[in-house]
Each structure stands twice: as C-alpha cells, then as structure tokens.
C-alpha positions as CSV (number, residue, x, y, z in Angstrom):
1,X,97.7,79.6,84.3
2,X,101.3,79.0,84.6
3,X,102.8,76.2,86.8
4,X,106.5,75.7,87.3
5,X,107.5,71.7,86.3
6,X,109.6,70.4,88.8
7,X,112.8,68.5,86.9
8,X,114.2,67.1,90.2
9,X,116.2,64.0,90.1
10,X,117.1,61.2,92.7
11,X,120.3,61.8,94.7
12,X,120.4,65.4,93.6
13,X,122.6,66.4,96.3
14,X,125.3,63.7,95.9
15,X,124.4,62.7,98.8
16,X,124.9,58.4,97.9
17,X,128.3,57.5,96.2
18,X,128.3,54.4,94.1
19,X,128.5,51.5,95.7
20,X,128.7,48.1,94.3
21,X,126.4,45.2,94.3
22,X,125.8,42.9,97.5
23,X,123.3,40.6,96.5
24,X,121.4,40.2,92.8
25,X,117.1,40.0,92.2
26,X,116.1,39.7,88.7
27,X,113.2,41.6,89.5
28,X,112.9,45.1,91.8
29,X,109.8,46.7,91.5
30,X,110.0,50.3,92.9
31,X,107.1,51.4,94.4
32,X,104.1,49.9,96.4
33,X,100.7,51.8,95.6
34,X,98.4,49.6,93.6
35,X,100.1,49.5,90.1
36,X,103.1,48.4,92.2
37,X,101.7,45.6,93.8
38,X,99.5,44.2,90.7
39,X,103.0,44.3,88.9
40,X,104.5,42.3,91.6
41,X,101.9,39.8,92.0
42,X,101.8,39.3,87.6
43,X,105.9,39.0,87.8
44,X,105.5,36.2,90.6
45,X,102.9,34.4,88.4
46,X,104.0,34.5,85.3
47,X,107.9,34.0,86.7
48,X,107.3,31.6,89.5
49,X,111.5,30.9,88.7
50,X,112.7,34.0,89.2
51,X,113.1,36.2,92.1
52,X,111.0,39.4,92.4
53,X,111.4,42.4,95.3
54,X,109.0,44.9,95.6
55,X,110.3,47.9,97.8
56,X,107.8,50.9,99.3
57,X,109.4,53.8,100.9
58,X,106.3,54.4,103.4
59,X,105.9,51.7,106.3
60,X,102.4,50.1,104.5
61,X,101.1,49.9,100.6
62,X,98.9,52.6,98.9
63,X,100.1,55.6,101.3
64,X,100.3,58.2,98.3
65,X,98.0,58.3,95.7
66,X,96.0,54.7,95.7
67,X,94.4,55.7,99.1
68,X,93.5,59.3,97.9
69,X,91.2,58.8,95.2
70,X,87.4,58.1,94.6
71,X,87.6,54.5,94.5
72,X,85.7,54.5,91.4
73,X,85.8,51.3,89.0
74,X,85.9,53.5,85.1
75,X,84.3,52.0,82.7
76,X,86.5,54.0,80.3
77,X,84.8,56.4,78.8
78,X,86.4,59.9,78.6
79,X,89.8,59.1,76.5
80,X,90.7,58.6,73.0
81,X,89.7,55.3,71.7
82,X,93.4,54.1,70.2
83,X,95.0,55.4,73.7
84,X,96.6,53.2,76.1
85,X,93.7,54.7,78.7
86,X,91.3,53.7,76.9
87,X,92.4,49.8,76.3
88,X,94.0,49.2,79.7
89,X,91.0,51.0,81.5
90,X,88.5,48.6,80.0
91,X,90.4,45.7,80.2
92,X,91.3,46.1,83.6
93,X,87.9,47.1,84.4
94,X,86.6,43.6,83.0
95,X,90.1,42.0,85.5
96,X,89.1,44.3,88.4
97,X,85.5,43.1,88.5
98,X,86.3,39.3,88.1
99,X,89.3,39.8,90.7
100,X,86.7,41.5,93.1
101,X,84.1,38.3,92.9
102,X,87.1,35.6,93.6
103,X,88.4,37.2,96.0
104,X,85.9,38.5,98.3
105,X,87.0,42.0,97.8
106,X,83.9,44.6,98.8
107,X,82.5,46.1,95.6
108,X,79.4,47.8,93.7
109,X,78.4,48.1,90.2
110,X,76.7,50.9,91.1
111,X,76.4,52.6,87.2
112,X,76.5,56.4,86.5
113,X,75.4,59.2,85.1
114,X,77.0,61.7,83.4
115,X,74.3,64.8,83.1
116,X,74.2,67.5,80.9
117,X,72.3,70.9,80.3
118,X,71.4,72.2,76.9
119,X,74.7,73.2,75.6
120,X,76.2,70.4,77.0
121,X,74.1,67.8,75.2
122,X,77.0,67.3,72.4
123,X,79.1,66.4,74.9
124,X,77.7,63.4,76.2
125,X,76.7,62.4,72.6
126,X,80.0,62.2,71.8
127,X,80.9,60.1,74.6
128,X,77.4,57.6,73.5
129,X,79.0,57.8,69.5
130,X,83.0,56.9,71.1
131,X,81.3,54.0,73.3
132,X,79.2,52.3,70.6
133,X,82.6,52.0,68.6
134,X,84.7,50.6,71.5
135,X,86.2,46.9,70.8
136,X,87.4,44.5,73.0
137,X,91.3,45.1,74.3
138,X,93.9,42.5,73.7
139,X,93.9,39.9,76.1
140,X,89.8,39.8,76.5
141,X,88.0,36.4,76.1
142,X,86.9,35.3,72.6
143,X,83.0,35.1,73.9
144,X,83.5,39.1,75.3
145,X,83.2,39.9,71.4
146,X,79.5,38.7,71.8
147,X,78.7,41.7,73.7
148,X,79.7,45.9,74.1
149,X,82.9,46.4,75.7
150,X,81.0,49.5,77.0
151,X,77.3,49.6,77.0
152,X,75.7,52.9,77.7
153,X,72.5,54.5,76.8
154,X,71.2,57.9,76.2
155,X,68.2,59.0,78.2
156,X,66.2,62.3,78.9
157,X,66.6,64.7,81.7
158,X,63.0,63.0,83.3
159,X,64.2,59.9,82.8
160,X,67.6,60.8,84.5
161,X,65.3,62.3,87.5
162,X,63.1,59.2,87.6
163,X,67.1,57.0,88.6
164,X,67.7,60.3,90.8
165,X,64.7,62.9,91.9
166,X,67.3,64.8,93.5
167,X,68.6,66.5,90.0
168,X,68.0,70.0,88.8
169,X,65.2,70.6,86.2
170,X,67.7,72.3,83.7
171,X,69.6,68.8,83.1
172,X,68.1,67.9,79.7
173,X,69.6,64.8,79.6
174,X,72.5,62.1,80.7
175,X,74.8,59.3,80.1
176,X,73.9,56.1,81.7
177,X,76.8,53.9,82.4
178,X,75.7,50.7,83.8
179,X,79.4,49.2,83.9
180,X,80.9,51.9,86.4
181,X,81.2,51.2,90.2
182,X,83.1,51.5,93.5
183,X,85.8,49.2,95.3
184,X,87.6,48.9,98.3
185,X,91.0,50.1,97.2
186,X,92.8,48.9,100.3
187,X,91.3,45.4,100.3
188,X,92.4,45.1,96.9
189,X,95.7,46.1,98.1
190,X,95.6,43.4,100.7
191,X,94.9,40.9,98.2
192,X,97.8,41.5,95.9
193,X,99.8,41.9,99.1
194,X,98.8,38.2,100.4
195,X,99.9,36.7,96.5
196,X,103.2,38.0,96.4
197,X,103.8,36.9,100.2
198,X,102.8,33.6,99.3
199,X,105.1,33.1,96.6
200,X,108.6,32.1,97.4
201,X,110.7,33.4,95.4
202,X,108.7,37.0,96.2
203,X,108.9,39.6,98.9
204,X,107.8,42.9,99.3
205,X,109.9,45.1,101.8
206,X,108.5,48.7,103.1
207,X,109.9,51.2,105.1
208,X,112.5,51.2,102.2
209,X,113.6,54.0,100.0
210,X,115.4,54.0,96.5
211,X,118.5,56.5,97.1
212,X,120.3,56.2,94.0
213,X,120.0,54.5,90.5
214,X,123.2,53.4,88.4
215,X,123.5,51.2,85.3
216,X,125.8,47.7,86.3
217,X,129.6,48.2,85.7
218,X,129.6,44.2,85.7
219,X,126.7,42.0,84.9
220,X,123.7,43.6,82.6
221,X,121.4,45.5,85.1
222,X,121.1,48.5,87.4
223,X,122.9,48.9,91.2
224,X,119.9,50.2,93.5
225,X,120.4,51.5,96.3
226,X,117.8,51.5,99.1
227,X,118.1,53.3,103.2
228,X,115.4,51.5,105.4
229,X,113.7,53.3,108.3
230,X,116.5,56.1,109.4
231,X,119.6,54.1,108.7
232,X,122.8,56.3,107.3
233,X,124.3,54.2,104.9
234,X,122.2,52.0,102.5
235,X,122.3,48.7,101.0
236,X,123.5,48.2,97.2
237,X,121.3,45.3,95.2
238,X,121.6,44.4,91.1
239,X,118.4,44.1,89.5
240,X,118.3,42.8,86.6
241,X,114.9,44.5,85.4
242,X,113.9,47.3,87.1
243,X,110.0,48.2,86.8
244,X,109.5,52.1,87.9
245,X,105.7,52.2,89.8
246,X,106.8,55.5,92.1
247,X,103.9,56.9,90.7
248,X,104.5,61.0,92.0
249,X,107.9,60.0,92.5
250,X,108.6,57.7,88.7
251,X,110.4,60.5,86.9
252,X,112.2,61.4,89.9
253,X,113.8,58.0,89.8
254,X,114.2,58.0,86.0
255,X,115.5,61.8,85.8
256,X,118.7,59.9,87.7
257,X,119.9,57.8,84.7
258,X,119.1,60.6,82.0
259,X,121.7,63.5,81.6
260,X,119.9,67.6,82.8
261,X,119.0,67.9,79.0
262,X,116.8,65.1,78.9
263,X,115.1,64.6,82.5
264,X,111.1,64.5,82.7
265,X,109.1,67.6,84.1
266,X,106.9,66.6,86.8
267,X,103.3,68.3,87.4
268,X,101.5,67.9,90.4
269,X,97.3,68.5,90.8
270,X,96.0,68.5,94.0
271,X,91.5,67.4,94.1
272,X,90.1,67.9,97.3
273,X,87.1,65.7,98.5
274,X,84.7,66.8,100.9
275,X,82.0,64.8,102.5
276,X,78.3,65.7,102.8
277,X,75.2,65.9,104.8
278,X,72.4,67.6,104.7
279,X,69.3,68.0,102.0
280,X,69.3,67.4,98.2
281,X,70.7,63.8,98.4
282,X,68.2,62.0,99.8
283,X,67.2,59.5,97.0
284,X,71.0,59.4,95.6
285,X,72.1,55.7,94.6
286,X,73.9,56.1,91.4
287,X,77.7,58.3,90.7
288,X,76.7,61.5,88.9
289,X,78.7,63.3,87.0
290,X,78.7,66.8,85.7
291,X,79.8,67.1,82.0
292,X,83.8,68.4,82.5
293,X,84.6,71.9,81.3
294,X,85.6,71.9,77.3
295,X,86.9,74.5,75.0
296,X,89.6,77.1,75.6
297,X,91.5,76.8,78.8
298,X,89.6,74.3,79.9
299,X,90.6,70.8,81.7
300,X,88.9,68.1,80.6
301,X,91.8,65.9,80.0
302,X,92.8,66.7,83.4
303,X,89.6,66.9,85.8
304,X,86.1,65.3,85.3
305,X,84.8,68.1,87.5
306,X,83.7,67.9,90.9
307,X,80.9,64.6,91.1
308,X,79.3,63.3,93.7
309,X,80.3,59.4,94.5
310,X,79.3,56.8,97.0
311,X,81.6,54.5,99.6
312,X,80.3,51.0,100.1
313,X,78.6,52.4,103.2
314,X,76.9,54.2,101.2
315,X,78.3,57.6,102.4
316,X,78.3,60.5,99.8
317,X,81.5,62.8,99.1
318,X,82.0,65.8,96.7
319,X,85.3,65.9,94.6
320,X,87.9,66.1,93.8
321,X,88.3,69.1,91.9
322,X,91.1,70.6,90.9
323,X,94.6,72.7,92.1
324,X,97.5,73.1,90.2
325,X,100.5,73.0,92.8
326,X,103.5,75.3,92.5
327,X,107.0,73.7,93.5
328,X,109.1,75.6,96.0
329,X,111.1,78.4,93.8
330,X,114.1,77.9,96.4
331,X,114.6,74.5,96.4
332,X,113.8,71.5,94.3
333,X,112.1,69.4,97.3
334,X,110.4,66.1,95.3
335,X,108.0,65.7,98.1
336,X,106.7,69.5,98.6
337,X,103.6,68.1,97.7
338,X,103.3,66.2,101.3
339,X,102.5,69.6,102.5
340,X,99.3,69.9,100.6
341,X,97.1,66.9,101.9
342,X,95.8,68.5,105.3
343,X,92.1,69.4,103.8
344,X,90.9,72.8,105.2
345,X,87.8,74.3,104.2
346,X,89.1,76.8,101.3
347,X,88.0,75.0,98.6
348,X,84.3,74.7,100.3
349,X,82.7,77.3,98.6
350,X,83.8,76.5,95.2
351,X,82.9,72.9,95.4
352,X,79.5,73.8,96.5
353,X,78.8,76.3,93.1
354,X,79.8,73.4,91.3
355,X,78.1,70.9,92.6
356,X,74.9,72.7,92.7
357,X,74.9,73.1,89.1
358,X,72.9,69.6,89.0
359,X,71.7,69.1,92.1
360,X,70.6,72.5,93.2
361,X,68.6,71.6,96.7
362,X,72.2,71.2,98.7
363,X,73.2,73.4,101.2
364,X,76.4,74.7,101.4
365,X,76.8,73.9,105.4
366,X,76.4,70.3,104.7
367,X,80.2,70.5,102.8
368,X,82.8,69.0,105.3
369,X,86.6,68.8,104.0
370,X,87.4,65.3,103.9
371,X,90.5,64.1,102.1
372,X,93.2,65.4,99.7
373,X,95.1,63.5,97.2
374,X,97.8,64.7,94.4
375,X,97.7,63.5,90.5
376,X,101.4,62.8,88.7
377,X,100.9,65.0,86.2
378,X,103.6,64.9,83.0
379,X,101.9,68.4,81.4
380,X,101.1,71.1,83.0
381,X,98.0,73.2,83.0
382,X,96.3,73.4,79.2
383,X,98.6,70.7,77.9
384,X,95.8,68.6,76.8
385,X,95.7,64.9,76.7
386,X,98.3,62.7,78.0
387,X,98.4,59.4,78.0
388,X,99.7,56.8,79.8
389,X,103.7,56.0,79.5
390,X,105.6,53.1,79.3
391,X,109.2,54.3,78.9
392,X,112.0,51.7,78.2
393,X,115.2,52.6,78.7
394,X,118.3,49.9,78.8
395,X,121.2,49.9,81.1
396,X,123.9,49.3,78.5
397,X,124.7,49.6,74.8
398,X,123.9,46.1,74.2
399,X,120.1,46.5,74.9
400,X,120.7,44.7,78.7
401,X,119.3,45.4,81.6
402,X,116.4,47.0,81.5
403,X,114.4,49.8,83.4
404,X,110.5,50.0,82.6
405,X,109.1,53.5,84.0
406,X,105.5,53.9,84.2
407,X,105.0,57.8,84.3
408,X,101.5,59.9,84.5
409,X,99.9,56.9,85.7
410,X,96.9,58.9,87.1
411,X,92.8,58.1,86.8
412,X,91.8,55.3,85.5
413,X,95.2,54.0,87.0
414,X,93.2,52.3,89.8
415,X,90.8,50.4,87.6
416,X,93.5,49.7,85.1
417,X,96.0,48.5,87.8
418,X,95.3,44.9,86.9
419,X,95.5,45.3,83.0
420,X,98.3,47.6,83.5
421,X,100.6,45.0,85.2
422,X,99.7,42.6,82.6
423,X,100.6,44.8,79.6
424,X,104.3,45.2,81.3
425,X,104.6,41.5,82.0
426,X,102.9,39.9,79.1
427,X,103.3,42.3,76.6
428,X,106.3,44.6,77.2
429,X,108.7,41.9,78.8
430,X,107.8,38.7,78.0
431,X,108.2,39.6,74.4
432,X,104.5,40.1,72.9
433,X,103.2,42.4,70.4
C-alpha cells in the first residue's frame, strides 16, 4: 500500500510577513495535548525563575490526539529494548502510576493479556524473553533495581480462560501483564493544567494558533507568531527555547525553519473504536490483546491489532485498528485529517472478524461506532519501526536559541507523557547525559 506523505509547512501561503518581537518568554511550548502540558508543568518546576507559555490552538487541552486514544497505561512491551519507547514508556509508566495515587486522578491496574494461537506462540515468547531482560530507565529509584522493570508471565490457553471464560478454545496460550492499566486522560490533563496555573511565572493560553516561525534577527531565539480566536493580524513574541509538542501538526511547525529539500514527511493513521454490547463479554475484567500481524507487509510496528479494553466504568470498546489516510492530491491542507473523525459504521464488519478471532461468542450487532482518532506517523505504510524523535535544531550559527521538536510522538506517548517531559527538561536542556 502506497500513501502519499504530506511535506506541508506553516505559513505556506505567505500569508504572515515577519514581524518583529513585542514582548520576550524564555520558554513557549507549542501545543497543549498531554506531552504539551507535562512539558509545561516540568519547565515551571525545574525553572520556577523563568517564564514559560504554553499555547493550544483549540479552545481546551487534549482536543486532538490525547482524547482519542484507549487510555491505556503500557507497560512497554512491544518495542526494541535500547529505544527511546521502550525507556520513556516504562519510566513514565512507573511516574504515571505514582502521579495517579497523589493526585486523586481515576485509574486501574487492570493487567493484560496478550493471546496467542499456535503459530503465534513465538510471538509472545519473544515478548516474555525481551521483558525478563528489561532494566530500570535512567532516572528510576535505586530500590526499583530490587524488582522487574516488567514482570510478566507465560501461562496456558486454560489458564488464560480460567482470568477470562469468554476466550476461544484455539488460544493455546497468553501474555500476562500485571503492570498494564487504564487512566482518565482528561483528569490527568486537568492536573497538569492546575500546576502550571499555579505557578507564576507560567501560563497556558488556548484558542491560540502558531502562524509563522522565524529565527531572532536580534537577541538568540525564535519570533513566533500566534492569531487568537478569529483575529486578522497576530501577535509577535521571542522565545528563547521553543519546545515543538504539536503532535499531528510538529513537523508542520518545524518544515517552516528547514529549506523544501529538507522538510519532514508527515503520515497520518486513522484507528476507529467501536463500543460493544451484547454476548461473549460477560466475564471480561482484564485488556486482551490479539498477537499483532508479523511478517511481510504486515504492521506490527504500527497497530497492536484491534483489542478489546475497559473504561473506568467498566464499559468495553473494540479498537482501534488501522487506516492509512491519503492527503488531498489538490492541495496541501495540514488538517485534512479533521475530516476523518466522524465514526460511521464502515469499518464494523472488519473489526468484528478480528475481534472474533479470540473471543468467538460476539455478535456482530453488538458493534456500535464509537470514536475516531489519527496517529502522527513519520513513515508510511511498511516502514517498520520508528521511534520516538527528539530533533534539535538551533536558531543561529552560534548554537543559540533553540527549538526542541518532538515528532511521531504516538502510543505509548500517553503513558510516557510524564517521562517524556522529563527527558527534554532534565536531560536534553538542562545539560544531562
């Protein structure tokens, strides 16, 4: 399958002329979804001195991609242990959980399974094998090394039926992963939201769009620009360090400083959910997981396949799986993919062949479309594994001024949010190895 990249850059019509500086922050964050915020809230405690501005171009935080997901707390097992997936997603998993108790934030450690048929049973072994070798991330308390960074245990297809009697007989066996869970995203949001507002030298502003991006003619830094609500003309801000968290829309952003030759392709991969009720489920109180398609043109890397998970209500939902979307050949709209979050019931009958693979007693009428979010993708379909990015790029040719872009930043990003904003405060700015 072929997908189109979309190269798109901000102010791509010209639309903005340079205007200079009214005001200075030494921080702008750019972006509001989870990431955004845990960035914000780590730059205002580890720089209670300086000044730091988030800005979010919809009128509340998490409107794109941190309110469409699953909600699921990873306990980081699907990536390649030296990958930057892999270390943030268990460390923030471990900053996620302990953030949850101390702040009253609604959460389960519900566990999972990951369930396999005969020729899948490498598969999950492989995952047991990685898992068993895991250490402890940077950062992690010296008494963590007492204990498995991530436990999990291999058991037999009864003993996966005995945890859930709903499962077909043809699942031989299964992953149990005590450490996964669920979260309320949005309270977590609200949480980050409430520190940064208490600090003073802080403020988050929404309603707020970034319209053009220029290195500093004066001091080190980049001139932002930003339109709030429907206004004509914007305003024009220095900011001494930039941090990129647009998630879909970070190499959009970044594509502005780079000349054509160099910008950053942008992939977008739509996973419907759907919600369920009906028979099959009755006894379900773990996340199961199928094993993910491997081998030739598969997307493993991409998709985990279509599992069932629980809300804190207990409610079940299907999803998400997994559609590549095409960019507009006439124009190079950045947002095109607003167009594909209205959930209809096309992707229905799919979901249902997939899901009753291991748990064969649903019924196909019990499938309601439910929600649809989009993935930033960096690679397109059958490009393998990406990893997180943490570009750099400086705003002059003395290394001043700089602009940290976090690009692809996709599952686990919501369990890694914490660990995530740490790594670019601690690690990448403040100077750490």
């Amino acid at each position: 399958m072929q997908v189109r990249g979309l190269f798109a850059a901000l102010n791509g019509n010209k639309r903005f002329n340079f205007k200079s500086a009214e005001y200075a922050v030494d921080h702008l964050v750019i972006g509001g979804g989870v990431v955004g915020l845990a960035v914000a809230q780590r730059l205002a405690q580890v720089f209670p001195g300086k000044s730091t501005y988030l800005v979010e171009r919809h009128g509340a935080a998490g409107e794109e991609t941190s309110s469409r997901n699953s909600e699921v707390i990873h306990a980081g097992l699907y990536y390649p242990p030296e990958s930057l997936k892999t270390r943030l997603c268990l460390r923030g998993r471990r900053l996620l959980y302990e953030r949850c108790k101390t702040h009253n934030i609604p959460h389960k450690r519900t566990g999972k399974l990951v369930v396999a048929r005969e020729q899948q049973l490498p598969y999950i072994r492989s995952l047991h094998e990685k898992a068993q070798k895991l250490t402890w991330p940077p950062h992690s308390h010296p008494g963590d090394a007492q204990s498995p960074v991530l436990p999990t245990r291999l058991i037999s297809g009864d003993e996966a039926r005995e945890l859930e009697p709903d499962l077909h007989e043809d699942i031989v066996a299964a992953l149990w992963s005590p450490e996964t869970g669920i979260v309320d995203s949005h309270t977590l949001m609200e949480s980050l939201e409430k520190d940064i507002m208490e600090t003073e030298s802080s403020e988050l502003v929404y309603s707020t769009r970034v319209v053009r991006v220029d290195p500093s003619r004066d001091e080190p830094g980049w001139v932002v620009q930003t339109v709030t609500g429907d206004a004509e003309e914007g305003d024009a801000l220095l900011a001494r360090t930039v941090i990129n968290c647009a998630g879909l829309s970070a190499p959009l952003i970044l594509n502005a400083i780079l000349p054509d030759s160099k910008r950053i392709p942008m992939f977008f991969a739509r996973g419907s959910y759907a919600s369920y009720r009906g028979p099959g489920v009755s006894h379900v109180s773990h996340l199961i997981y199928p094993c993910p398609a491997v081998g030739k043109d598969s997307h493993a890397f991409h998709s985990l396949g279509t599992h069932l998970t629980l809300d804190l209500q207990g409610k079940i939902r299907f999803g998400p799986d997994l559609d590549w979307l095409s960019p507009p050949e006439d124009h190079e709209d950045p947002d095109f993919w607003q167009r594909h979050l209205i959930p209809d019931d096309s992707r229905l009958a799919l979901m249902y062949e997939a899901v009753k693979e291991y748990l064969p007693g649903v019924s196909q009428g019990g499938f309601q479309p439910d929600y649809c979010g989009v993935r930033p993708k960096l690679v397109g379909p059958g490009g393998g594994f990406q990893d997180f990015v943490f570009r750099r790029d400086k705003a002059n040719g003395q290394g001043e001024g700089e602009m940290i872009s976090l690009l692809g930043v996709e599952s686990p990003g919501l369990t890694s949010s914490l660990a995530i904003a740490e790594y670019v405060v601690d690690d990448l700015m403040s100077g750490a190895t």
